[in-house]
C-alpha positions, -999 to 999 in steps of 0.1 A, spaced: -162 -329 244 -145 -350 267 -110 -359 251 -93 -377 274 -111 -399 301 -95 -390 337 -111 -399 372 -144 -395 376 -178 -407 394 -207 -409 387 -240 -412 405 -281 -414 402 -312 -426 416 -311 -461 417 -346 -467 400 -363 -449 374 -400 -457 367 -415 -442 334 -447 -449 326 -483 -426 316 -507 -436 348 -478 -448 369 -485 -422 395 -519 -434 402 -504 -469 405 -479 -455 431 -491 -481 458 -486 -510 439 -454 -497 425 -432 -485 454 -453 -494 486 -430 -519 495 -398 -496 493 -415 -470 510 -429 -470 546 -463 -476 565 -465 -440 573 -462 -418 538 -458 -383 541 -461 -363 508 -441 -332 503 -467 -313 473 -481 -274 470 -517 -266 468 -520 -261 431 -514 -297 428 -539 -305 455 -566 -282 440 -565 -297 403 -569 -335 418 -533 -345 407 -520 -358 445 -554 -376 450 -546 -405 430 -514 -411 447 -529 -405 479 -558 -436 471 -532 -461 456 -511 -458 486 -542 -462 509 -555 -494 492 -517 -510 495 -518 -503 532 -499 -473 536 -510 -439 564 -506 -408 543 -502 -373 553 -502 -346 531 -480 -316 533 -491 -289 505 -476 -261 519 -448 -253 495 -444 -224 475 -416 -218 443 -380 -212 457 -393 -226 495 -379 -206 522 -360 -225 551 -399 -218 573 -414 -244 548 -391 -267 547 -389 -268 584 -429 -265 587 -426 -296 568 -406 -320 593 -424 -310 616 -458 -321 600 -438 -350 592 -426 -358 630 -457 -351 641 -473 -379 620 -446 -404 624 -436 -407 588 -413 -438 578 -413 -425 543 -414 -393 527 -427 -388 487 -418 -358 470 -446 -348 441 -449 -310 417 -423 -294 405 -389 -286 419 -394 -268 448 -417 -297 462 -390 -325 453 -361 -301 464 -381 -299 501 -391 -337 502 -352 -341 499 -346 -323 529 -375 -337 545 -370 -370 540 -330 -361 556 -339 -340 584 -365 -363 597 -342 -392 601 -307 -379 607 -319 -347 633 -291 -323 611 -298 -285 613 -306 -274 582 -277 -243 591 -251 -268 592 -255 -291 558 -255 -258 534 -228 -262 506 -206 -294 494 -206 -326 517 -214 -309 546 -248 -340 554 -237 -364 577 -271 -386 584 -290 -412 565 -326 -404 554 -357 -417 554 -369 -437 520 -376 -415 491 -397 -409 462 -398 -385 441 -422 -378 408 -422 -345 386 -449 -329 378 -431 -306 351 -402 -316 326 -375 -286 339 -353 -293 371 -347 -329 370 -345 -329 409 -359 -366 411 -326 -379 399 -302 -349 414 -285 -352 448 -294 -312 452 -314 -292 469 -321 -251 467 -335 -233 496 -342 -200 497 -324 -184 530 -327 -146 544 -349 -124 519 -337 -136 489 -303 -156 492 -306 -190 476 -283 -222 492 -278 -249 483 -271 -291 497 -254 -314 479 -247 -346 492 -255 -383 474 -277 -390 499 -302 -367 489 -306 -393 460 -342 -410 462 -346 -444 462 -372 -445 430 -375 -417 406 -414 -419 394 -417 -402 359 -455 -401 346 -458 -382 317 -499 -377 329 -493 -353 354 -476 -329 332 -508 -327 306 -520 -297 319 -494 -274 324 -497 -244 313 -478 -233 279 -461 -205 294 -446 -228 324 -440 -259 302 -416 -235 277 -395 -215 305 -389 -250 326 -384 -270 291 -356 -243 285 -345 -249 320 -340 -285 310 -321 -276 278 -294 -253 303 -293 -285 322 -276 -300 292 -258 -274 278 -241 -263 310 -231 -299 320 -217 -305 283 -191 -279 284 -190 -278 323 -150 -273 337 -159 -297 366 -133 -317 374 -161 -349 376 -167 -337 337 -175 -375 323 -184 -390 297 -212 -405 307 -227 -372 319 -215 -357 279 -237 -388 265 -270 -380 284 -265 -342 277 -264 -346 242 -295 -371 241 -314 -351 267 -307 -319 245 -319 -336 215 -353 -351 230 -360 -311 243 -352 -292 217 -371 -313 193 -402 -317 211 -407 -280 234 -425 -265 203 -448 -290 200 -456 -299 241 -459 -255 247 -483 -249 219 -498 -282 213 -494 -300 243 -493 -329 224 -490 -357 248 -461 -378 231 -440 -349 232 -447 -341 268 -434 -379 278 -403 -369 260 -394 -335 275 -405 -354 311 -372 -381 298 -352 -352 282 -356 -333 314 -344 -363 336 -313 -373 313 -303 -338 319 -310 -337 356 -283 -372 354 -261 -352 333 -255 -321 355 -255 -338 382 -228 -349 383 -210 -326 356 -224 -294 377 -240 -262 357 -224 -227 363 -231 -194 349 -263 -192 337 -279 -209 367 -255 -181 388 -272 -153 370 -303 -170 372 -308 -171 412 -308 -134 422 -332 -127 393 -361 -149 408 -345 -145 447 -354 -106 446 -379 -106 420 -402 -134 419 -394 -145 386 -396 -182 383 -358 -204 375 -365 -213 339 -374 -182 327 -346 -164 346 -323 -188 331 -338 -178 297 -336 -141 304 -296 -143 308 -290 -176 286 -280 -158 250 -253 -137 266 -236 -159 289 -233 -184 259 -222 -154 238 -196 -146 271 -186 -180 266 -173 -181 234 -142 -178 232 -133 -203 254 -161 -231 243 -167 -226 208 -157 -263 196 -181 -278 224 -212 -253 211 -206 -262 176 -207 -303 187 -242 -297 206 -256 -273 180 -267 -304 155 -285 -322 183 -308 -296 194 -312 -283 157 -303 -308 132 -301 -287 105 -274 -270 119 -249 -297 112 -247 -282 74 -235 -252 90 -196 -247 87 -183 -257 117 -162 -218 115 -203 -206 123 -217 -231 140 -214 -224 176 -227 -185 171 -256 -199 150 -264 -222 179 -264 -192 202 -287 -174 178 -313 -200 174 -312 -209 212 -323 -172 214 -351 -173 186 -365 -205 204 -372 -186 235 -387 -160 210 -411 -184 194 -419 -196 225 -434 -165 240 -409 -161 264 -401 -121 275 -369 -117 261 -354 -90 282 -348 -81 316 -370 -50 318 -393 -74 301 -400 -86 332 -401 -58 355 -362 -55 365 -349 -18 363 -318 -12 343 -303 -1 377 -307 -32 395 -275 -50 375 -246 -39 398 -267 -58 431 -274 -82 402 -240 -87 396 -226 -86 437 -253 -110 446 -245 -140 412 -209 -137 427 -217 -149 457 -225 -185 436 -191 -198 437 -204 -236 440 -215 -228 400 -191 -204 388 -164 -226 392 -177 -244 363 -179 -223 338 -159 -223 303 -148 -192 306 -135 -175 344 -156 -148 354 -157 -110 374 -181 -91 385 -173 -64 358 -181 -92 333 -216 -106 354 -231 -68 353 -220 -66 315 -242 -98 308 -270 -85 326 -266 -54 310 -265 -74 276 -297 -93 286 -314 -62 299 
């Protein structure tokens, strides 16, 4: 995909820990790069099934306060994240650990800024726009979807149902805690829509028109693609726990990978499906994924028909002529096998909700920009009328 190597950087969390059990060694591990005064950023669920208990006693027996904050919900509104510093000041955190899905790791991230650098959260919205330092950070998925515990971004939901985002390198945590435990239990359902959240990841940075497209970000999006695709079958209907420790990987080599070679349409069409309706990111990014890819290509054909092979080998005896639109279809079949709704009204969304659809995926410049092909609004309301 990436033919000629221009300027670039690249950056990602500067320790990766990978390991079943590690979290419940999380004392002994990262107490020393941490603080004396822990704050974890987690949601109830989490509490309720006994997975933040562990972390909670290993960091106790190394000599580490901990406060918990379990207070966030999926896509966090601006309240919770601001709830959460102030639990945070209020407890004198030095350190602040980030554990559950996205939304908790997206929220420890601002957290762990806000507490030390005193920014408004109204004035770092968008590219650059942070300042301050933050306090030391770790973060530790508890599904294999956003990748957030190596990505310098976090997604806030603002108004109603707006969603910003910050992006700055120092929303980077220092150690990125991957323990493969901790997604055993997830529920089939959850583990397939943020598994083909994971796969977007990849796709989207492959044959992103960034101008930091790399490729070093090309290599882990092709690798992460092929760990997903070959193992989201067997972790959604077997939750076999070997292929759950490699969707957790896939799902972080794709959080490197866009990270720094950003997504764009499909993540734009995704946000105003869950902001106004409540469904959660992977599956909105399922719902719309066939027909942006279809939208697409024209314009990235060649860099479909490379990927197709590493998410479904057998493609590669496809004629390359073929290839890409075979990819497309199989990408939709996977969805299919794995129980996903397929459509829009699937879900609830009425067929005339796609012009405020449409207005509101617009508004995501910082991810349109990226895409392969250059989009309108004409052509946004015809995907969601292709996906509905």
């Amino acid at each position: 995909m990436v033919a000629v190597i221009g300027t670039f950087s690249f950056n990602t969390t500067p320790s990766v820990v990978f390991g079943a059990g590690s979290a419940a060694r999380l004392g002994e591990i990262a107490a020393a790069q941490l603080g004396r005064r822990v704050l974890i950023v987690t949601d109830q669920g989490l509490v309720a099934a006994g997975l933040v208990a562990p972390a909670v006693s290993s960091l106790e027996q190394a000599g580490c306060a901990v406060s918990v904050f379990d207070k966030v919900v999926a896509d966090p509104p601006e309240s919770v994240v601001l709830e959460a510093v102030e639990c945070g000041a209020g407890f004198g955190a030095d350190a602040v650990i980030g554990l559950g899905g996205g939304s908790s790791l997206d929220v420890a991230k601002l957290v762990a800024l806000l507490l030390r650098s005193g920014e408004r959260l109204a004035d770092i919205y968008g590219i650059g726009q942070v300042r301050g330092k933050r306090l030391p950070l770790l973060l530790s998925p508890t599904t294999a979807g956003t990748g957030s515990e190596v990505t310098p971004i976090s997604i806030v939901t603002t108004g109603a149902h707006e969603k910003k985002g910050v992006v700055s390198p120092v929303l980077l945590p220092d150690i990125a805690l991957l323990d493969p435990e901790l997604t055993y239990g997830l529920p089939a359902p959850v583990t397939a829509a943020t598994g083909v959240d994971a796969m977007v990841h990849a796709i989207e940075s492959f044959t992103s028109t960034s101008a930091n497209r790399n490729p070093i970000s090309a290599a882990l999006a092709t690798e992460a693609l092929r760990l997903l695709a070959g193992n989201i079958s067997a972790a959604a209907h077997r939750g076999d726990h070997d292929a759950r420790g490699k969707m957790l990987l896939g799902s972080m080599l794709a959080g490197q990978a866009f990270a720094n070679s950003p997504v764009a349409a499909v993540h734009a069409l995704a946000y105003p499906i869950g902001g106004h309706y409540g469904i959660p990111h992977g599956l909105s990014n399922a719902l719309v994924l066939p027909a942006v890819l279809e939208f697409n290509l024209p314009a990235a054909e060649s860099a479909y028909a490379e990927l197709a092979p590493h998410a479904f080998p057998d493609l590669a005896r496809e004629p390359s002529s073929s290839r890409a639109a075979a990819f497309i279809r199989r990408l939709a079949a996977l969805s299919s096998d794995l129980g996903l709704p397929p459509r829009l009204r699937d879900v609830g969304i009425p067929a005339d909700a796609v012009p405020m659809l449409a207005r509101e995926a617009m508004k995501q410049t910082r991810l349109l920009v990226n895409n392969p092909r250059p989009l309108e609004e004409a052509n946004v309301a015809a995907i969601y009328e292709a996906s509905w």
